[in-house]
VOGU-3710 file (C-alpha; in Angstrom, 3 decimals, decimal comma):
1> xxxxxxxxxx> 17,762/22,961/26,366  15,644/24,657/23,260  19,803/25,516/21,384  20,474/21,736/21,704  17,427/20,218/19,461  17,719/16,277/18,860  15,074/15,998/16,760  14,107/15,328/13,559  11,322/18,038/13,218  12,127/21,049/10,835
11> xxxxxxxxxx> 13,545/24,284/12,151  10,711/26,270/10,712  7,497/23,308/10,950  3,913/24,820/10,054  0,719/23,289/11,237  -2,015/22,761/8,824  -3,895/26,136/9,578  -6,163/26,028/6,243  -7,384/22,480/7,390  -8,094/23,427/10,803
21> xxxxxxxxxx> -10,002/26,614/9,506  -11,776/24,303/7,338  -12,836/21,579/10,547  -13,596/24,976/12,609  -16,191/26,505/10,040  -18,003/23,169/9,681  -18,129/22,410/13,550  -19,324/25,676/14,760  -22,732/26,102/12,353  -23,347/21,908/13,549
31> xxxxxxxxxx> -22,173/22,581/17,337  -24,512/26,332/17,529  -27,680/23,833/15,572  -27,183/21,442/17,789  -26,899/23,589/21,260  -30,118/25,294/20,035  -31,958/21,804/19,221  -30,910/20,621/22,757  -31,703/23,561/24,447  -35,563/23,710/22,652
41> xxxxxxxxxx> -35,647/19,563/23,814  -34,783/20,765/27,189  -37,620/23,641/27,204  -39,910/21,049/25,959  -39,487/17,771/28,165  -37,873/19,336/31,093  -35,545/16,421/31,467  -31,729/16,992/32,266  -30,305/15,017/29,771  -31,241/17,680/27,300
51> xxxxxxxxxx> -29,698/20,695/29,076  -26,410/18,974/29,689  -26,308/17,307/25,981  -26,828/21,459/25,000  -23,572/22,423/27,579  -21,812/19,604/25,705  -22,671/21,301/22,015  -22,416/24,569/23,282  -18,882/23,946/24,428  -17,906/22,537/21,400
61> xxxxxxxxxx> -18,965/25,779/19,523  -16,833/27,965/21,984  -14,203/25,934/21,397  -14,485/25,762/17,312  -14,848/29,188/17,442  -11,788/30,133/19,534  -9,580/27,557/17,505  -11,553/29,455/14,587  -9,497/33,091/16,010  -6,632/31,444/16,326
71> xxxxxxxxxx> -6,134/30,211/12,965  -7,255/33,309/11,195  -4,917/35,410/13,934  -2,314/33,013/12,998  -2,636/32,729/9,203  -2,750/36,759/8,553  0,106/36,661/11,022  2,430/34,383/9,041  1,211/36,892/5,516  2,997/39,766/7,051
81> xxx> 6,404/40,569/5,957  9,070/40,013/8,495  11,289/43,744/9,232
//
């Protein structure tokens, strides 16, 4: 199956890792600002709404930041020189 490619992709195809780093570092400082806002709203009021809304943002940080890794695991990966 993966020695008969029908495709049209390239043998050797590279995802965008600089633009991905780039989405990554602006998401996480917004997500992490926004968990914190929605976790003080929560303290505040008491209601619900606010806890889950800072689950929601505080995912979204764990999730920029891991895709954050990734990309920087990935991009000093592809700078080393092959044996």
């Amino acid at each position: 199956m993966w020695g008969n490619r029908r495709g049209t992709e390239p043998t050797e195809a590279r995802s965008a890792l600089r633009i991905r780093a780039v989405l990554s570092s602006v998401a996480l400082p917004i997500a992490l600002a926004a968990t914190i806002f929605f976790a003080y709203a929560a303290a505040a009021t008491g209601l619900t709404v606010w806890a889950v809304e800072a689950g929601i943002a505080a995912f979204i940080a764990l999730v920029a930041a891991i895709d954050l890794l990734v990309v920087w695991y990935r991009i000093r990966r592809a700078r080393r020189p092959h044996p």
